[in-house]
C-alpha positions in Angstrom: 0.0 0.0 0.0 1.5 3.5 -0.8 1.6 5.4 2.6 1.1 8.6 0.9 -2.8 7.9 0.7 -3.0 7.3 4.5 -1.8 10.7 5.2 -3.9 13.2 6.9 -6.4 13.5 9.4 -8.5 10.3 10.2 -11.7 10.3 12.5 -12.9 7.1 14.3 -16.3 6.2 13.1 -17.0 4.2 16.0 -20.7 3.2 15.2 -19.5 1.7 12.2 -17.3 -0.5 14.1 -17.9 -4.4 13.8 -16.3 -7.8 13.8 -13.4 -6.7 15.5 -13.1 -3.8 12.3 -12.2 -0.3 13.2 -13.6 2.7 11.0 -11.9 5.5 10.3 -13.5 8.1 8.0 -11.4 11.4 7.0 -11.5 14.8 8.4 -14.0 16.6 6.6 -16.6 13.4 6.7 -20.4 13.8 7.6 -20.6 11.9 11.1 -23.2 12.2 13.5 -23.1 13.6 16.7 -21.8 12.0 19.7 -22.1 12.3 23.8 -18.6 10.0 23.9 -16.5 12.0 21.7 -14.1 10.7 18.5 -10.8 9.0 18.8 -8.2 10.8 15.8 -5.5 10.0 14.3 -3.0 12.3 12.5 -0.8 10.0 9.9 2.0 12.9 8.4 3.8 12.8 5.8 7.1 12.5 7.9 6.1 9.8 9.7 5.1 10.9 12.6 1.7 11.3 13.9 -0.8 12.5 16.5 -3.5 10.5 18.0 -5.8 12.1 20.3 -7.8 9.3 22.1 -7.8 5.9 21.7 -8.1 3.8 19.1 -10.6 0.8 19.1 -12.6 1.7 22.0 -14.4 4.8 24.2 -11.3 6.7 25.5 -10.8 6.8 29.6 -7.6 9.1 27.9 -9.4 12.2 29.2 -8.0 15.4 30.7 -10.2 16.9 33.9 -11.6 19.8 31.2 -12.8 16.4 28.8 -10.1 17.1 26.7 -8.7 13.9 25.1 -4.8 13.6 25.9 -2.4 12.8 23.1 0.0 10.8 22.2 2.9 11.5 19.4 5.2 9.1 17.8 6.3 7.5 14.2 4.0 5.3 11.9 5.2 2.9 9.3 3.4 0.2 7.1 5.4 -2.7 6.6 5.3 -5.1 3.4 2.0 -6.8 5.3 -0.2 -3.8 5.1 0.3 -3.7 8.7 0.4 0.2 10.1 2.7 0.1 13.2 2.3 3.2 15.5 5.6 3.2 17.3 5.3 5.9 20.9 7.5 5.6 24.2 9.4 1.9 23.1 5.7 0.7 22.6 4.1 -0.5 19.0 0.5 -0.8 18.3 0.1 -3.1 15.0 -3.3 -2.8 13.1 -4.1 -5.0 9.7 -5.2 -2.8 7.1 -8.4 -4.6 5.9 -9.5 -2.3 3.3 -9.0 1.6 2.1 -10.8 3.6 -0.3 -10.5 8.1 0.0 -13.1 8.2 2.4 -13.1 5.2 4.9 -10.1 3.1 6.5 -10.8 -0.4 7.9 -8.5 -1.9 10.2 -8.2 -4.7 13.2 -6.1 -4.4 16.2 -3.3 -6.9 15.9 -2.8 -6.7 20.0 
């Protein structure tokens, strides 16, 4: 998968969320309102990235103002269409099930 067409601003589209799948839709897409707030992540063009939230479930990541914390570090997809965040010596792994412009499927590798 070419890692230029993940770049930008993804939003988690948690209601769309299913059989383990993870939505994300990008920045810009119609989603309806919500009391628990969005997980997002920010895949740049230099590798690094910005996720505010958490990915794959409600966030407990919340400031005392409600504010989601965030978390920086460096992304990579490796030659499995596997998009490891990497953040303080940790790695997150998610499969890349599917991509089109305007939705991002992927499953928590754990």
């Amino acid at each position: 998968m070419d890692k230029n067409k993940l770049e930008g601003n993804w939003i988690h589209s948690h209601e769309e969320d299913a059989d383990g799948n993870i939505i994300f839709r990008p920045e810009g897409f119609q989603l309806p309102l919500t009391r628990a707030g969005r997980a997002a992540i920010n895949l740049k063009s230099d590798n690094s990235y910005v996720l505010k939230g958490e990915i794959g479930r409600i966030s407990n990541n919340l400031l005392a103002d409600d504010r989601y914390k965030h978390k920086d570090g460096t992304w990579m997809i490796d030659d499995d269409n596997i998009l490891n965040l990497n953040a303080n010596e940790e790695t997150q792994k998610f499969k890349i099930i599917s991509f089109a412009s305007d939705k991002l499927v992927v499953k928590n590798m754990k």
